[in-house]
N, CA, C and O atoms as a DFTB+ gen file, in Angstrom:
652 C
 N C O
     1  1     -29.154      67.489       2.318
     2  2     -29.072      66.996       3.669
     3  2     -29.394      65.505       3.735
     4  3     -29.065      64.758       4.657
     5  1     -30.018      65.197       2.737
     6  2     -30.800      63.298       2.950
     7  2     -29.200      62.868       2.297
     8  3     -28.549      61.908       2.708
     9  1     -28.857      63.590       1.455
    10  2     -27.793      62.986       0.778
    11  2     -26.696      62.337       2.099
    12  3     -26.266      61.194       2.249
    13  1     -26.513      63.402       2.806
    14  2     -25.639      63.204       3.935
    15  2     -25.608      62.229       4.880
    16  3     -24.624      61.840       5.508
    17  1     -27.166      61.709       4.980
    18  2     -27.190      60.766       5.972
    19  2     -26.458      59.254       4.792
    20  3     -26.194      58.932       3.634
    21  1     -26.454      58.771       6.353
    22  2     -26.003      57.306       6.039
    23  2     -26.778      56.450       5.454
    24  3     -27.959      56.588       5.772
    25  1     -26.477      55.300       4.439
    26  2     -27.426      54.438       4.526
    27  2     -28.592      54.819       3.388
    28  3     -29.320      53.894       3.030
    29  1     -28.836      56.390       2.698
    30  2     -30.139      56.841       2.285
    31  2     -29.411      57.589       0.720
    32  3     -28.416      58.313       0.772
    33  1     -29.975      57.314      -0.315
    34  2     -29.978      57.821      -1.318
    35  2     -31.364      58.475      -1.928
    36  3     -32.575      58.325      -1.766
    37  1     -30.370      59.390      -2.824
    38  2     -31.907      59.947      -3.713
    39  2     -31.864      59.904      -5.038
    40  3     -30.913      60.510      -5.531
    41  1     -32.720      59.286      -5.897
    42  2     -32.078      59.248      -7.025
    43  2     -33.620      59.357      -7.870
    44  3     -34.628      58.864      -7.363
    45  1     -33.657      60.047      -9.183
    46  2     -35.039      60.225      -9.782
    47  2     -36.299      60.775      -8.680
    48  3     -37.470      60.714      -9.056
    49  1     -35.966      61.285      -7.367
    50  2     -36.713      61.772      -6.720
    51  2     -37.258      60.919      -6.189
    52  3     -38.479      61.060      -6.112
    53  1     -36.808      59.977      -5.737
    54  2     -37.457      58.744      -4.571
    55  2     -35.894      58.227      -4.084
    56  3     -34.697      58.072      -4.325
    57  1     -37.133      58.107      -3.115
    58  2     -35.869      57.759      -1.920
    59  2     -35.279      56.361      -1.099
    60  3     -35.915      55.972      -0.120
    61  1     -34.854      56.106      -1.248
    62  2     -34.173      54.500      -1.181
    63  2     -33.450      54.246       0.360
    64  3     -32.325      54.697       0.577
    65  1     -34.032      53.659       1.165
    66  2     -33.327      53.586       2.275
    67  2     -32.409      52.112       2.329
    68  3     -31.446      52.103       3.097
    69  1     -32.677      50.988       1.594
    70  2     -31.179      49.786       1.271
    71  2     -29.832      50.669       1.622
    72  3     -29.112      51.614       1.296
    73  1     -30.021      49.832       2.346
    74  2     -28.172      49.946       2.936
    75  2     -27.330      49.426       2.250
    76  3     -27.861      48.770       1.354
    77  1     -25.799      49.383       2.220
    78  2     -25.017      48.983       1.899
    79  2     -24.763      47.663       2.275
    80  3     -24.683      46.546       1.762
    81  1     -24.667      48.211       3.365
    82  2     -24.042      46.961       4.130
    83  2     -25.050      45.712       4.445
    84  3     -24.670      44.598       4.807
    85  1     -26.817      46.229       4.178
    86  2     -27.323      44.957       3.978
    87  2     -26.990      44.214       2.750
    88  3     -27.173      43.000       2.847
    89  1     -26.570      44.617       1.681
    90  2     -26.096      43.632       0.813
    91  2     -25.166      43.332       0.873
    92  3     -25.148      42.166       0.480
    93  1     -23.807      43.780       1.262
    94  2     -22.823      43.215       2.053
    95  2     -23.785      41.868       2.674
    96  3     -24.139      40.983       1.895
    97  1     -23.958      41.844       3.355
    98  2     -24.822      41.062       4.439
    99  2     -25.290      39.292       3.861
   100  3     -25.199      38.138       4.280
   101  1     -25.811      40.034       2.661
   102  2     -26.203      39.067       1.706
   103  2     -25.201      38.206       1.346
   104  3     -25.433      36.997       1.316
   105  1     -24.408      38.528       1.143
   106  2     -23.254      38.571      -0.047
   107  2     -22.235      37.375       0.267
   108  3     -21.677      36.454      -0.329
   109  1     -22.346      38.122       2.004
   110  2     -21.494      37.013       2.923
   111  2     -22.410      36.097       3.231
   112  3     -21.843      35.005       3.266
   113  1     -23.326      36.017       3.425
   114  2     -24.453      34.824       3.873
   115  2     -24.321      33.821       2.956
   116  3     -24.109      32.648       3.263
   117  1     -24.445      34.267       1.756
   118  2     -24.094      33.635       0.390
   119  2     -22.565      32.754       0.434
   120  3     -22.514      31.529       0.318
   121  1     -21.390      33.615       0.617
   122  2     -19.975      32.498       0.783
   123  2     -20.207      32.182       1.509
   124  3     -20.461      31.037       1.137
   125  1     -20.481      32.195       2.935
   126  2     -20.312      31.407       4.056
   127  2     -21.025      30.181       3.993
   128  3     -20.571      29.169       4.527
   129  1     -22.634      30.196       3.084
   130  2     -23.380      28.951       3.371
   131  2     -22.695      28.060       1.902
   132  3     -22.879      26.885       1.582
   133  1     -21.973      28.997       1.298
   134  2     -21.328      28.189      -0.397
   135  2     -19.700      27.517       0.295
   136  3     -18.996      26.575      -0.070
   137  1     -19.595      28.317       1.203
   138  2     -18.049      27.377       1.984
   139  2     -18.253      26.208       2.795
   140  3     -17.397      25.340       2.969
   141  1     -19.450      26.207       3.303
   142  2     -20.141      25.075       4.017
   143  2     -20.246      23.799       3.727
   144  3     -19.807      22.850       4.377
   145  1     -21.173      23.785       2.177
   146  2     -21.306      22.996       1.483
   147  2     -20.218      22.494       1.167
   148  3     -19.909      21.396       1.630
   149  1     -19.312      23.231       0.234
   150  2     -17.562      22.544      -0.371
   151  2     -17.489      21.989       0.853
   152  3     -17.903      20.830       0.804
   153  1     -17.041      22.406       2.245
   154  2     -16.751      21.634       2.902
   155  2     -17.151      20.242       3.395
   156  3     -16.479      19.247       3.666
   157  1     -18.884      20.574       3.433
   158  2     -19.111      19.218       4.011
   159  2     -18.819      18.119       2.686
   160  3     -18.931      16.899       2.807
   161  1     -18.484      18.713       1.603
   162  2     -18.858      17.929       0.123
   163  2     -17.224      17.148      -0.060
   164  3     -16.922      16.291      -0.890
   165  1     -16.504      17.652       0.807
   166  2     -14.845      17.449       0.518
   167  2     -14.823      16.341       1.572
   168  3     -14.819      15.151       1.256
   169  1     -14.810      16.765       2.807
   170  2     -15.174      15.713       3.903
   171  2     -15.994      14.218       3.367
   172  3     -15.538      13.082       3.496
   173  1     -16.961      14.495       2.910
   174  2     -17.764      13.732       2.710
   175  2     -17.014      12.728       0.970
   176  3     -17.541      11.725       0.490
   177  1     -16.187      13.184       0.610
   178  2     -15.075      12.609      -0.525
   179  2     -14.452      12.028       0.145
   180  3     -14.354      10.850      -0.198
   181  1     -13.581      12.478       1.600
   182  2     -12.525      11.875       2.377
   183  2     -12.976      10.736       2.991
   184  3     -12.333       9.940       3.676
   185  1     -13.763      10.727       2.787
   186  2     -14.700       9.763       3.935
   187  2     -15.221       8.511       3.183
   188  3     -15.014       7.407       3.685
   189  1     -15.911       8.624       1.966
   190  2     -16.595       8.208       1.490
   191  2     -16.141       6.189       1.471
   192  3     -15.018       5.782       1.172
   193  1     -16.948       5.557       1.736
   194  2     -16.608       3.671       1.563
   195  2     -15.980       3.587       0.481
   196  3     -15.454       4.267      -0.399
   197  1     -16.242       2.275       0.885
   198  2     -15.781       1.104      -0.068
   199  2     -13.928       1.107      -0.924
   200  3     -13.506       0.836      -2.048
   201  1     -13.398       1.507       0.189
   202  2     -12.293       1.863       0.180
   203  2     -11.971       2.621      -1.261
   204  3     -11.209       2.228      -2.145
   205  1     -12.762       3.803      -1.234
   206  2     -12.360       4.293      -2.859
   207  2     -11.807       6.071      -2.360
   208  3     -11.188       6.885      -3.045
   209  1     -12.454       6.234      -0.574
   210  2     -11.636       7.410      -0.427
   211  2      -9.920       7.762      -0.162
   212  3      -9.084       6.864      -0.067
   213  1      -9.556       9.381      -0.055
   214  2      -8.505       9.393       0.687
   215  2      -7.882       9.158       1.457
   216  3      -6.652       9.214       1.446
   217  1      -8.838       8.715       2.645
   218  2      -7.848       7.437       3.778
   219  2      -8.243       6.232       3.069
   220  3      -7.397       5.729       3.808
   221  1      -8.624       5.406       2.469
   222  2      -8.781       4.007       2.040
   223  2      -7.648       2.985       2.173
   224  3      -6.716       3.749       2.423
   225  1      -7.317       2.212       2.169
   226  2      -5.897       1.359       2.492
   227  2      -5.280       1.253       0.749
   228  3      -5.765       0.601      -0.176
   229  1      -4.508       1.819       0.750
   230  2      -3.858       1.892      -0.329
   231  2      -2.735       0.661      -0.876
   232  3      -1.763       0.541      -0.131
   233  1      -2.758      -0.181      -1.982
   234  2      -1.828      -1.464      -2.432
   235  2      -1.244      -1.155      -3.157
   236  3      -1.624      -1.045      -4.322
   237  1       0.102      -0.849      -2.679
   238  2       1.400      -0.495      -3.661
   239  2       1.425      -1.378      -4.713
   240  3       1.319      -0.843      -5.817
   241  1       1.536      -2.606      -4.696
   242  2       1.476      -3.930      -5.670
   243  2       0.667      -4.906      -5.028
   244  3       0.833      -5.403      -3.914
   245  1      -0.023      -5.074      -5.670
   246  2      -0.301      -6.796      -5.342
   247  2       0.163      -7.744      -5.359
   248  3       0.124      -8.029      -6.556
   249  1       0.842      -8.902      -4.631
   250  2       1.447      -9.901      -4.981
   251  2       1.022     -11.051      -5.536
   252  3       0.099     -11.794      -5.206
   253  1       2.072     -11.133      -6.725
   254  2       1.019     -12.404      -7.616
   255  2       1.665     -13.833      -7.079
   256  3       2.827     -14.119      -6.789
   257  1       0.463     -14.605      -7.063
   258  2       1.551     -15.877      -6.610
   259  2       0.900     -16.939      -8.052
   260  3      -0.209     -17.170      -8.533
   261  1       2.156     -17.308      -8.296
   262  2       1.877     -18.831      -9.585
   263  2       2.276     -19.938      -9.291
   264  3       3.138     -20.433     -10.017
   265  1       1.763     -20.719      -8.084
   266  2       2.424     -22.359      -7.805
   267  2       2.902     -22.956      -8.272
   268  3       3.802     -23.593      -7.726
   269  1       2.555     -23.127      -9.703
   270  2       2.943     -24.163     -10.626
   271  2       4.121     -23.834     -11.485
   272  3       4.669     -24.677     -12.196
   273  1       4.599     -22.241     -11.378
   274  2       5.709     -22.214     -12.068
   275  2       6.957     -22.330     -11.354
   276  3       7.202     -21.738     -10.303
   277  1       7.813     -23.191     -12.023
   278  2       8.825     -23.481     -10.857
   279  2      10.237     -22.652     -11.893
   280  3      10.353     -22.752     -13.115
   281  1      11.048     -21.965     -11.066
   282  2      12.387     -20.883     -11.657
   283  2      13.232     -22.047     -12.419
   284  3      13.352     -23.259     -12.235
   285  1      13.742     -21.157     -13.323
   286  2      14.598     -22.031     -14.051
   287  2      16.350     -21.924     -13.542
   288  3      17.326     -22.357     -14.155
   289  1      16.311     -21.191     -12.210
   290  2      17.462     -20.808     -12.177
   291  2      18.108     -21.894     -11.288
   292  3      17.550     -22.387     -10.307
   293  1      19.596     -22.281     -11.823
   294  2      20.442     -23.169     -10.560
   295  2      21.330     -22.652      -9.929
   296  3      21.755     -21.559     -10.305
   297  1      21.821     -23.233      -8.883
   298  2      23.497     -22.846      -8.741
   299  2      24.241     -22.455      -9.628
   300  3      25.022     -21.508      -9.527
   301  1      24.037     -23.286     -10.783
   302  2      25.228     -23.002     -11.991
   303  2      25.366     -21.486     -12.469
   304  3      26.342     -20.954     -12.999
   305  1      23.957     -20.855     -12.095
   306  2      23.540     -19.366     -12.600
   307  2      23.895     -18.516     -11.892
   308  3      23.746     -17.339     -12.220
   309  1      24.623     -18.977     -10.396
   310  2      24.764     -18.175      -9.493
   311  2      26.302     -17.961      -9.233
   312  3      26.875     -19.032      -9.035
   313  1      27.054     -16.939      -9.187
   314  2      28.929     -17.163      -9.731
   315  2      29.347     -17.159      -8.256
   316  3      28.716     -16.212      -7.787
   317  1      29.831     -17.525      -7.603
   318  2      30.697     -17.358      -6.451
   319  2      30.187     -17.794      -5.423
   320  3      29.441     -18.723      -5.730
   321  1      30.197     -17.516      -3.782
   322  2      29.262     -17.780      -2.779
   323  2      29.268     -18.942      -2.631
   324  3      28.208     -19.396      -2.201
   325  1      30.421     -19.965      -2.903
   326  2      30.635     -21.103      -2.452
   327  2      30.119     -21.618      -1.146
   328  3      29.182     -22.415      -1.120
   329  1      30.730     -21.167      -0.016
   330  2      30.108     -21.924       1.127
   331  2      29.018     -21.713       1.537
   332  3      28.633     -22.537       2.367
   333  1      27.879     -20.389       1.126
   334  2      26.721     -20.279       1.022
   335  2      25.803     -21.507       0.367
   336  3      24.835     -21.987       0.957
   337  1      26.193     -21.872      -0.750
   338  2      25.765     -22.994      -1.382
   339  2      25.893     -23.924      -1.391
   340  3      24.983     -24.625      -1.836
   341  1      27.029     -24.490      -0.936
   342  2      27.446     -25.525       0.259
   343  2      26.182     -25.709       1.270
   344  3      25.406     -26.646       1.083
   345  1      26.010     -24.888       2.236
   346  2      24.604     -24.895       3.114
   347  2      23.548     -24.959       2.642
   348  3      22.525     -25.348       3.205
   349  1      23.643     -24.649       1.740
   350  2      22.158     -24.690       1.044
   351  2      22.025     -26.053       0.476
   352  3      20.906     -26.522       0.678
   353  1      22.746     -26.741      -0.103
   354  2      22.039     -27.792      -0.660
   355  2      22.274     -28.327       0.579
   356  3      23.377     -28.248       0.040
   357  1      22.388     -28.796       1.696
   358  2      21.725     -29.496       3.121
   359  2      20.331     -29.125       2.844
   360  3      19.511     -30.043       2.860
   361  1      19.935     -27.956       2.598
   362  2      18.896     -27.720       2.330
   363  2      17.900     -28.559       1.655
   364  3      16.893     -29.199       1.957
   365  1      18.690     -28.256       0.485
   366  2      17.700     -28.692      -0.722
   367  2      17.904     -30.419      -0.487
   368  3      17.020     -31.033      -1.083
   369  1      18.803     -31.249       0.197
   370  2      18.227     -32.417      -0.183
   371  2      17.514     -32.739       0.869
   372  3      17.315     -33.949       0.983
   373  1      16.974     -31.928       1.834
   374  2      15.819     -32.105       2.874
   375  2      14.606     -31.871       1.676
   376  3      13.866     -32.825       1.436
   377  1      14.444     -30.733       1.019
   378  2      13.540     -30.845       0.511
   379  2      13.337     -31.891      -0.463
   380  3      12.147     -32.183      -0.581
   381  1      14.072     -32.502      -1.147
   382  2      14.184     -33.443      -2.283
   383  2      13.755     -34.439      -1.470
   384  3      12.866     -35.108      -1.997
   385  1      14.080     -34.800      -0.314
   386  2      13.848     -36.364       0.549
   387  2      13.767     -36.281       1.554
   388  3      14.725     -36.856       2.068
   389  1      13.000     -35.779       2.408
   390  2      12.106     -35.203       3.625
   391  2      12.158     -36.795       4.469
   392  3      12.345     -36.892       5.682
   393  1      11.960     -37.907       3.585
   394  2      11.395     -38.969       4.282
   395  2      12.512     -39.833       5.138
   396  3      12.264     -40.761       5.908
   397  1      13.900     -39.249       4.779
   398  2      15.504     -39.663       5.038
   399  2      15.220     -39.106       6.127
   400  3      14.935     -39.827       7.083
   401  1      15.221     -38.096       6.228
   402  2      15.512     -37.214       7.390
   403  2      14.599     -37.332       8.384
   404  3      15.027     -37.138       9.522
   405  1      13.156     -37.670       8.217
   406  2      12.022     -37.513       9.265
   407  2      12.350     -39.447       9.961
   408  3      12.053     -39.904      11.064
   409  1      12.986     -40.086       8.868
   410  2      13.266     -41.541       9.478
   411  2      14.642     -41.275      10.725
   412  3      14.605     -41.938      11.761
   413  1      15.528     -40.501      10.543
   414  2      16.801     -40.213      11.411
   415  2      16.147     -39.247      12.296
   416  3      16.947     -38.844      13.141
   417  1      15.143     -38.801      12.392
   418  2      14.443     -38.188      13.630
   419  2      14.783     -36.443      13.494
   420  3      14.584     -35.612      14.379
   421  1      15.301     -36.211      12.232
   422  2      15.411     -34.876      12.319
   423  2      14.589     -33.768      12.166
   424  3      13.600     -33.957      11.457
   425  1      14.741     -32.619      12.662
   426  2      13.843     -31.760      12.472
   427  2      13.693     -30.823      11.311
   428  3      14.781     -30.364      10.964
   429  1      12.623     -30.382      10.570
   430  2      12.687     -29.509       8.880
   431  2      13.314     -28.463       9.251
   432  3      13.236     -28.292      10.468
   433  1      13.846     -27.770       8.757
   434  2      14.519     -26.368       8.895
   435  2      13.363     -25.635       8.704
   436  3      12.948     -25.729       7.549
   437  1      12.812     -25.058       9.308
   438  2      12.077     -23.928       9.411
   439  2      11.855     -22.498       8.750
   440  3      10.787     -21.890       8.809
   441  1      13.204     -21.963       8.004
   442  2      13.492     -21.017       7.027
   443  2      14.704     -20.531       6.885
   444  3      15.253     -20.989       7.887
   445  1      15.437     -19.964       6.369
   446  2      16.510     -19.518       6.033
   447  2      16.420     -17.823       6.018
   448  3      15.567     -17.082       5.530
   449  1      17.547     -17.559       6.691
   450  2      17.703     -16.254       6.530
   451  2      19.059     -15.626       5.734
   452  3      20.148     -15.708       6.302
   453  1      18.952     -14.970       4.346
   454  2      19.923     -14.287       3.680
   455  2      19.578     -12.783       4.126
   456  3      18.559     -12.092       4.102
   457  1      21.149     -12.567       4.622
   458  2      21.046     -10.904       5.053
   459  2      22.864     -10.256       4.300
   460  3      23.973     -10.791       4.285
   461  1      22.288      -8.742       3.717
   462  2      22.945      -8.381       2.662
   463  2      22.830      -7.455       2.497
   464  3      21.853      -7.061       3.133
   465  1      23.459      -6.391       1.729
   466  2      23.367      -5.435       0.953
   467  2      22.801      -5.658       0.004
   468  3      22.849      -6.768      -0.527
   469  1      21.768      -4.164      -0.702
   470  2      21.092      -4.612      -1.973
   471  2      22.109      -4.705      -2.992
   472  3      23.144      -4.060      -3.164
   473  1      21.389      -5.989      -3.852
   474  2      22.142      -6.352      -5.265
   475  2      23.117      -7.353      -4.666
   476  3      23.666      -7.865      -5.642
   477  1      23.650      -7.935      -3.468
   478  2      24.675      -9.022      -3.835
   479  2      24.341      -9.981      -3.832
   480  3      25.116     -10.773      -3.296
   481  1      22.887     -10.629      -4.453
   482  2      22.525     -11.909      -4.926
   483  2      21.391     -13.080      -4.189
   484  3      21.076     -14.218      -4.539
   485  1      20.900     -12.100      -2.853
   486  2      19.822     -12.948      -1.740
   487  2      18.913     -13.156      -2.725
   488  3      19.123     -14.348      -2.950
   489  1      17.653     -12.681      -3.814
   490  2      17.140     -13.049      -4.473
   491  2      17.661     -14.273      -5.533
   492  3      17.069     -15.321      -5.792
   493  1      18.521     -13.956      -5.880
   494  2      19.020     -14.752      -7.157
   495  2      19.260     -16.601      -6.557
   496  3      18.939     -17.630      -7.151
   497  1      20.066     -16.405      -4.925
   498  2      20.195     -17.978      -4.234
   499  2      18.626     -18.316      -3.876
   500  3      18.229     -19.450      -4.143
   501  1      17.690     -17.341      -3.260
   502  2      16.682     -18.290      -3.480
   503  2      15.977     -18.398      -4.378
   504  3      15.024     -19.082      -4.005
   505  1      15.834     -18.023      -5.727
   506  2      15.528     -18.635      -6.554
   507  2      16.214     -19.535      -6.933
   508  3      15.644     -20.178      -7.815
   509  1      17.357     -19.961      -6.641
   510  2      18.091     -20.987      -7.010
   511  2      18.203     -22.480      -5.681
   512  3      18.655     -23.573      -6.025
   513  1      17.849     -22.285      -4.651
   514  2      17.382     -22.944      -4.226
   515  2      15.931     -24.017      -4.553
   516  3      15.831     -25.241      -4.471
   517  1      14.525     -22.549      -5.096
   518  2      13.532     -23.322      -5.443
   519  2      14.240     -24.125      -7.119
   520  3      14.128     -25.347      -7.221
   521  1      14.490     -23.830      -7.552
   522  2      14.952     -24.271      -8.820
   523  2      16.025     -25.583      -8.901
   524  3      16.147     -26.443      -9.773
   525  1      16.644     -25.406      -7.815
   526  2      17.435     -26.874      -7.491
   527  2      16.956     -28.228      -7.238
   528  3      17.184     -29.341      -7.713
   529  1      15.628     -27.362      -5.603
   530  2      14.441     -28.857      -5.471
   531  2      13.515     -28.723      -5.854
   532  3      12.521     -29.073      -5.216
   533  1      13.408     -27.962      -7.482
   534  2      12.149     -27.989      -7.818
   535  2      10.491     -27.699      -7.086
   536  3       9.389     -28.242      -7.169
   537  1      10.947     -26.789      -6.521
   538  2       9.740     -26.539      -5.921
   539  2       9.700     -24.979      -6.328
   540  3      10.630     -24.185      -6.472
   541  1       7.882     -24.757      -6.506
   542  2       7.874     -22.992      -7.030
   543  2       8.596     -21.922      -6.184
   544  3       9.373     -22.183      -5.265
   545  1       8.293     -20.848      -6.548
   546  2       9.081     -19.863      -5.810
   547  2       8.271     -18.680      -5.801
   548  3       7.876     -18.017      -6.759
   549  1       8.075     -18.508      -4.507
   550  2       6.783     -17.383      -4.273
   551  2       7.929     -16.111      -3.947
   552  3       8.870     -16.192      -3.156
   553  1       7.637     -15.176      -4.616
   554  2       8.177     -13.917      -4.514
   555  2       7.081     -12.808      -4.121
   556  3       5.944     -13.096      -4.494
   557  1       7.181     -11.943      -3.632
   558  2       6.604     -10.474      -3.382
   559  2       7.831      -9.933      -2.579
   560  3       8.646     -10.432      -1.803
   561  1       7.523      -8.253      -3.292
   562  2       8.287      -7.483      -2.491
   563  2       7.585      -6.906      -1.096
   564  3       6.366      -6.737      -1.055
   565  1       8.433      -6.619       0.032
   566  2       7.860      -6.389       1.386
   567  2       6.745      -4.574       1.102
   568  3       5.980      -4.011       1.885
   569  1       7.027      -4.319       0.149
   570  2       6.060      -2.858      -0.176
   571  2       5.146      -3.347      -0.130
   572  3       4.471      -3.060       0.859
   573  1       4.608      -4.256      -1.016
   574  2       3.214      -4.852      -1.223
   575  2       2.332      -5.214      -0.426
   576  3       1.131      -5.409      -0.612
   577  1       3.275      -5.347       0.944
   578  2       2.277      -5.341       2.242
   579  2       2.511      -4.128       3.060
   580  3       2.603      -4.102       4.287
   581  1       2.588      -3.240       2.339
   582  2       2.571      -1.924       3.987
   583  2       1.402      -1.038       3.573
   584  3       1.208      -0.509       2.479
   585  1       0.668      -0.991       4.675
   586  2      -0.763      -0.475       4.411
   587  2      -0.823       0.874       5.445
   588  3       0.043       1.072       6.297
   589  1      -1.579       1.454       5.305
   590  2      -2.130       2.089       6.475
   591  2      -2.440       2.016       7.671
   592  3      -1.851       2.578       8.595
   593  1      -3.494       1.242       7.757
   594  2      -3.804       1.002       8.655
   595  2      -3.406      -0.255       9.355
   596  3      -3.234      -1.295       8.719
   597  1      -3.236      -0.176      10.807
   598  2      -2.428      -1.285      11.446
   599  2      -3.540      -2.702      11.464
   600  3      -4.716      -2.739      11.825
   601  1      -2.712      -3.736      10.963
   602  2      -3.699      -4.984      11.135
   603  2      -3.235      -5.329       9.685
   604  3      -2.580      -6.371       9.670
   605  1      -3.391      -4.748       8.467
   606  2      -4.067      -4.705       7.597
   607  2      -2.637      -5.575       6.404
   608  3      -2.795      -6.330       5.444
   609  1      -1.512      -5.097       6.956
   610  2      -0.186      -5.866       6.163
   611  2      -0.055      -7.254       6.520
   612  3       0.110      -8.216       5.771
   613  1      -0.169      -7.213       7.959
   614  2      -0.890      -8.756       8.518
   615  2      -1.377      -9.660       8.099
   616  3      -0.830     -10.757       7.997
   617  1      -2.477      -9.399       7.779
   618  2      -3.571     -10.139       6.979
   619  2      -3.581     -10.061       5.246
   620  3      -4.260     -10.746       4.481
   621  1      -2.592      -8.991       4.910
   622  2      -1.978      -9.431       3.472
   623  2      -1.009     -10.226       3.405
   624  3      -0.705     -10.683       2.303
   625  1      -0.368     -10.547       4.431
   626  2       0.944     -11.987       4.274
   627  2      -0.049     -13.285       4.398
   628  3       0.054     -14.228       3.613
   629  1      -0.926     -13.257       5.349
   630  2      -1.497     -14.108       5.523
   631  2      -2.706     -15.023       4.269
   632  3      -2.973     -16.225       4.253
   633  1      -3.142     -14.097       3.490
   634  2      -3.630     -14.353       2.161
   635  2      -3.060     -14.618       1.366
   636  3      -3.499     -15.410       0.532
   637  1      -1.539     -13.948       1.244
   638  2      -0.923     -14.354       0.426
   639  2      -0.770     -15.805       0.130
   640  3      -1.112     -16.464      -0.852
   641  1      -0.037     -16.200       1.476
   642  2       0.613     -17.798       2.071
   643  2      -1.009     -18.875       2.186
   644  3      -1.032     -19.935       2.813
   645  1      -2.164     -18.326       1.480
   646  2      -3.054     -18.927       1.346
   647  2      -3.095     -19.282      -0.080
   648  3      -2.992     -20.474      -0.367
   649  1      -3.275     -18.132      -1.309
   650  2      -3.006     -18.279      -2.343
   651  2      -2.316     -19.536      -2.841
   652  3      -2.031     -19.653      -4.032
C-alpha cells in the first residue's frame, strides 16, 4: 500500500519520502540559472568596448594614402577616348600653371566627374591625369568608407583628405 502512494518508496525497509519531481525541480533550477549566465555572458561579448565587439564599426579596407608617390601612367597608356583627353589636359595645364589662370581671373575647377560602366577606363584617366601634372594620386575604394554606424564614413573621408 506505501508502495502505491505517490511520491514514497520503500527500499531495504526504510522509507524515503524525496519526490521525483523535487529533483526534477533541481535539475531545472540548475539550466535555467546555467541559461542565464550564457546569456548574460553572450550579451555581454556583443557589447563589450573598444570596438572589438559584434556591433563594433567594422573597416572593410583601410585606405592607404602615399603623397609622394606620383603614377607613372600617361595619356600615351590610355588607347582611345580622344575628346575625353582633350578636356582633360585644360585640366592638367591649370594644374601645371595655376598662376596663368588666377592672373586671367579664372576660376580652379573644382573636380571632375567620370561616369561609366565598370572597366571602361575612369580609373586608368585619372591616374593619368595625376601622372601628366605630376601630382600624386590618392586612390581608395568607396567600400573602405561604409561603416555602420551613421556619422562614421564621414569622418573616414575626412581623415583620409587629412592624411
Amino acid at each position: 500500500e506505501l508502495r502505491a502512494c505517490k511520491g514514497l518508496s520503500f527500499e531495504c525497509g526504510e522509507l524515503s519520502t524525496e519526490s521525483r519531481d523535487e529533483t526534477l525541480s533541481r535539475l531545472s533550477l540548475l539550466l535555467d540559472l546555467g541559461g542565464l549566465v550564457a546569456s548574460i555572458g553572450a550579451l555581454l561579448y556583443l557589447l563589450k568596448g573598444n570596438n572589438q565587439g559584434l556591433f563594433a564599426a567594422k573597416h572593410l579596407e583601410e585606405p592607404q594614402v602615399d603623397s609622394n608617390r606620383k603614377p607613372g601612367v600617361t595619356f600615351a597608356d590610355v588607347a582611345g577616348m580622344e575628346n575625353t583627353k582633350e578636356e582633360l589636359r585644360e585640366v592638367i595645364s591649370y594644374l601645371r600653371h595655376p598662376e596663368t589662370f588666377y592672373a586671367l581671373g579664372a576660376r580652379p575647377p573644382r573636380g571632375i566627374l567620370l561616369a561609366g560602366p565598370s572597366g571602361t577606363g575612369k580609373t586608368l584617366l585619372a591616374r593619368a591625369v595625376a601622372g601628366e601634372a605630376g601630382v600624386p594620386f590618392l586612390y581608395a575604394s568607396s567600400a573602405s568608407f561604409v561603416e555602420i554606424y551613421v556619422g562614421q564614413g564621414a569622418q573616414r573621408i575626412r581623415q583620409f583628405f587629412e592624411q
